[in-house]
NUTI-374222 format. One line per field, with one value per residue (C-alpha): residue number from 0; residue in one letter; z, x, y. Coordinates in nm, 2 decimals. Each point is the difference from the previous one (the first is absolute). Example, Ala and Ser with C-alpha at 12.3 -4.5 7.8 and 13.67 -1.06 7.14 Angstrom:
residues 2
i <- c(0;1)
aa <- c(A;S)
Z <- c(0.78;-0.07)
X <- c(1.23;0.14)
Y <- c(-0.45;0.34)
END
This chain:
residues 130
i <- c(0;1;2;3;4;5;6;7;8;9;10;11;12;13;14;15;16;17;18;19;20;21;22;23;24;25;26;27;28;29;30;31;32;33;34;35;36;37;38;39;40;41;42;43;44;45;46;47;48;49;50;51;52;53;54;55;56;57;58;59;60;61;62;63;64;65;66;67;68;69;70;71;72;73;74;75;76;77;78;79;80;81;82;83;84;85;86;87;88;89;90;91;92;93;94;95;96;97;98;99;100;101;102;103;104;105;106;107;108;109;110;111;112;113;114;115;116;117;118;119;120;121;122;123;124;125;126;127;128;129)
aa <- c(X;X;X;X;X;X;X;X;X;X;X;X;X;X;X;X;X;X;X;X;X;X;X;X;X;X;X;X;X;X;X;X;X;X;X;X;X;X;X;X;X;X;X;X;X;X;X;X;X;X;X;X;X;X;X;X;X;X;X;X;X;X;X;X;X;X;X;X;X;X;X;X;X;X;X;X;X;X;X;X;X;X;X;X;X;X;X;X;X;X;X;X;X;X;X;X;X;X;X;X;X;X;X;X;X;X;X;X;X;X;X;X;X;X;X;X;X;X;X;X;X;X;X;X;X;X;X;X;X;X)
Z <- c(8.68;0.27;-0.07;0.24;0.17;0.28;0.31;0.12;-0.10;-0.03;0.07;0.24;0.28;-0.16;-0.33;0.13;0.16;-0.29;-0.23;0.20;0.07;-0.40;-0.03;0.27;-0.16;-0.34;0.25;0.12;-0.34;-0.13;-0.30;-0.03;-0.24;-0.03;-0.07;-0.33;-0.07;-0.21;0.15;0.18;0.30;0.10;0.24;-0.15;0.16;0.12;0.17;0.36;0.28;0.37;0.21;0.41;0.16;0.40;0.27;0.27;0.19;0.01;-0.41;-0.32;-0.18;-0.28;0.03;-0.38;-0.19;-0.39;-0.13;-0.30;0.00;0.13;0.18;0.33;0.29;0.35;0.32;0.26;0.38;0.18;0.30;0.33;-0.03;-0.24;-0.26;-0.34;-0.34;-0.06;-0.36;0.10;-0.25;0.16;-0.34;0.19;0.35;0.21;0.33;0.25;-0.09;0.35;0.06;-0.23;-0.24;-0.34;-0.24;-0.40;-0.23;-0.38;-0.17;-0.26;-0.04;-0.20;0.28;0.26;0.38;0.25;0.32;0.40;0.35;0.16;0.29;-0.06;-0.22;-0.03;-0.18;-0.42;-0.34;-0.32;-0.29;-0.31;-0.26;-0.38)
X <- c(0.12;-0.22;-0.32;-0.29;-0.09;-0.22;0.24;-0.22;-0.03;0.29;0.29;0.22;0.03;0.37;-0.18;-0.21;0.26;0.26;-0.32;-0.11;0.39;0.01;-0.31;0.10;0.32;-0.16;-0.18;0.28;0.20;-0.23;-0.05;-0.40;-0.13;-0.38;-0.17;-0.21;0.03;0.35;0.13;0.29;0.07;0.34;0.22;0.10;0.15;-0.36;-0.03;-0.10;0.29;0.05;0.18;0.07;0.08;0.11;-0.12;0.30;0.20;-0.28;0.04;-0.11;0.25;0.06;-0.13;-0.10;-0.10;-0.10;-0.27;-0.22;-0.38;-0.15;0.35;-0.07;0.15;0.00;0.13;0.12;-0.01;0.34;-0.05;-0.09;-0.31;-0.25;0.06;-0.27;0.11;-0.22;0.07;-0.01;-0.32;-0.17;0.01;0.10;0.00;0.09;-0.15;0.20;0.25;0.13;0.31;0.04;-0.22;-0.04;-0.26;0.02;-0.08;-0.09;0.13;-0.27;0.05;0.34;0.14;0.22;-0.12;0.17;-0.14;0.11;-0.08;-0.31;0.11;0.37;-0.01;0.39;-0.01;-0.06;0.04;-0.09;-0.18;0.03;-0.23;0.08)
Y <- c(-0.46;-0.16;-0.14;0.04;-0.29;-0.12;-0.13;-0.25;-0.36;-0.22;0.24;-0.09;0.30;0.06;0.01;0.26;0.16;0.02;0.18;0.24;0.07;0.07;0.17;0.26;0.06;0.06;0.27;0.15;0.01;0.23;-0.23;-0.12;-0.24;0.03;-0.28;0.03;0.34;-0.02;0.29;0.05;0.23;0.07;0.24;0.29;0.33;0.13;-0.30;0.17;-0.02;-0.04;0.29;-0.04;0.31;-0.12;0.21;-0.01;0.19;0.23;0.09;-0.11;-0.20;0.09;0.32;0.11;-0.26;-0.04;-0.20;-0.07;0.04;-0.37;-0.09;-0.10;0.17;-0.22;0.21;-0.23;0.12;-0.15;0.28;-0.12;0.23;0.10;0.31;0.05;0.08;0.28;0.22;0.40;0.05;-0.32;-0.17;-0.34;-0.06;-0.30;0.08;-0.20;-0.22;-0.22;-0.15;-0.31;0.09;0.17;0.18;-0.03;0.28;-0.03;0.34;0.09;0.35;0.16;0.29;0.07;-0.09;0.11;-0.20;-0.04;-0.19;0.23;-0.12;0.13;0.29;-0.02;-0.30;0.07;-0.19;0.07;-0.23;0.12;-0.18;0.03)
END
């Protein structure tokens, strides 16, 4: 458990340092003490999760992918030019995504996308949302 504190006053800068070090890895640990409120959060298995699908090579990799509703899905461009990540039915749409650079999706809705690169209609993937 980590108390909330104010880092200011006579903390040293490792001080300050070493809490906010704990208090983001309470954070990231999915564990959450709130302060007054007695309740507990913690992770569980609908705790949403991050996806990376690579763009390289011209293709979508990998190509079907299976996610829960609020998972996170990032698409990361590794091409020397841009493509877009575009669902058939336009539910989500990246526009352009350039060399370098990458475009996150939340999925909200249960269903099966299939999706492509406008810009090179031979390139296709499928999300499937549960």
């Amino acid at each position: 458990m980590i108390a909330v504190a104010t880092i200011t006053g006579r903390c040293s800068n490792t001080q300050r340092r070493a809490l906010l070090a704990r208090a983001i890895g309470v954070l990231f640990s999915g564990s959450l003490v709130v302060s007054g409120a007695g309740s507990r959060m913690s992770q569980t298995s609908e705790t949403p999760q991050t996806y990376y699908v690579t763009i390289e090579a011209m293709r979508f990799t990998p190509q079907a992918l299976t996610v829960r509703r609020g998972d996170r899905v990032i698409w990361i461009n590794k091409d020397p030019f841009p493509h877009t990540t575009t669902a058939d039915r336009r539910t989500f749409d990246s526009r352009s995504i350039e060399p370098n650079a990458s475009w996150t999706y939340v999925a909200r809705k249960s269903g099966d996308y299939d999706y492509g690169c406008t810009l090179h209609p031979t390139m296709k993937g499928t999300l499937a949302v549960q």
